[in-house]
N, C-alpha and C positions, 0 to 999 in steps of 0.2 A: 417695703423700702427699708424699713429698719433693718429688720434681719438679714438685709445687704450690706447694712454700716452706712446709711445714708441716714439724714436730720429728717425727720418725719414735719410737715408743715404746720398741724396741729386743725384746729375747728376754725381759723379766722381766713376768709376770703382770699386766696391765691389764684388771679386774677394774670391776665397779660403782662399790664404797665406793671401790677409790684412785682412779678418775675423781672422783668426791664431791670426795674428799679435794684432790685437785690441781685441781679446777674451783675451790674454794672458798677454800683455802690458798695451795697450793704453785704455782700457775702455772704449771708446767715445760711444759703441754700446750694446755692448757684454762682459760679465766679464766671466771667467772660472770657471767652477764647476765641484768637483770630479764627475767620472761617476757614484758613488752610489748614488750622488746626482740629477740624472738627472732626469725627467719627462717631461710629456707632454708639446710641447709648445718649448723645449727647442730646442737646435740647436748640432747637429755634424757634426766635419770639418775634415775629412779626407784630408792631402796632403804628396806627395813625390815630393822633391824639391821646386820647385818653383811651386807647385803646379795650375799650368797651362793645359788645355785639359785634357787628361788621367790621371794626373798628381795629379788631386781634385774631393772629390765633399764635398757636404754639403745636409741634408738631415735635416729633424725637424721629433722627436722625437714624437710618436705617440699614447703613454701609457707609464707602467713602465719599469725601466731599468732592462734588462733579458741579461746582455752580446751582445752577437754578435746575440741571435735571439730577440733583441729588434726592435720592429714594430716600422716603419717610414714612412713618405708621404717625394715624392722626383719624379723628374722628370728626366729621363735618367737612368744612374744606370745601375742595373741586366736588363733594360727594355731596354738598347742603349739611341736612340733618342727617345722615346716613351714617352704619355704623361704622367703628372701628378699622382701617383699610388701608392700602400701601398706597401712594400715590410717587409723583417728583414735585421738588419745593416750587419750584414755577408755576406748574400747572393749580396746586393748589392756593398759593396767593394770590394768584391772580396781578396782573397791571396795577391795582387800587392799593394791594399793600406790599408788592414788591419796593413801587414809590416812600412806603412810609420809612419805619427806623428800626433795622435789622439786627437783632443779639443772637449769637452764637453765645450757647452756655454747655459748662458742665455741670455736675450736679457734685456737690461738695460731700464728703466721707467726714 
């Protein structure tokens, strides 16, 4: 990620909610963009609550944005523990955290 020109996040805990949080807030990483704005590359953060275990995921954004059947590369997901894999953002959120609180992000240069 550096030698693309992106902020490297360092050895402390990057997590769902502090993506949330610095997508939305704190900018150090991640700045928020409408979802009609999203494209390839970019990032979605699904969380409910504390968005911890079942609770989050995060997935990057794989083409253009088409709703809930917008193609993504993501690891777990509609797949459990499984690896690394293309899915669409509905089928991998599922109902439990489509419901929750949705960030569209880019990743800051």
């Amino acid at each position: 990620m550096r030698k693309a020109g992106y902020y490297k996040a360092g050895s402390w805990p990057f997590y769902t909610k502090s993506m949330e949080i610095d997508a939305r807030k704190n900018y150090r990483y991640l700045r928020q963009i409408k979802p009609s704005e999203a494209k390839a590359g970019d990032i979605v953060i699904a969380n409910v609550g504390n968005g911890l275990g079942n609770n989050g995921h995060t997935a990057i954004i794989d083409g253009p944005y088409n709703g809930w059947d917008t193609q993504i590369i993501q690891e777990g997901g509609d797949d459990g523990t499984g690896p690394v894999h293309r899915s669409h953002l509905g089928d991998s959120l599922g109902e439990y955290l489509m419901a929750g609180k949705i960030t569209y992000a880019r990743p800051i240069k």
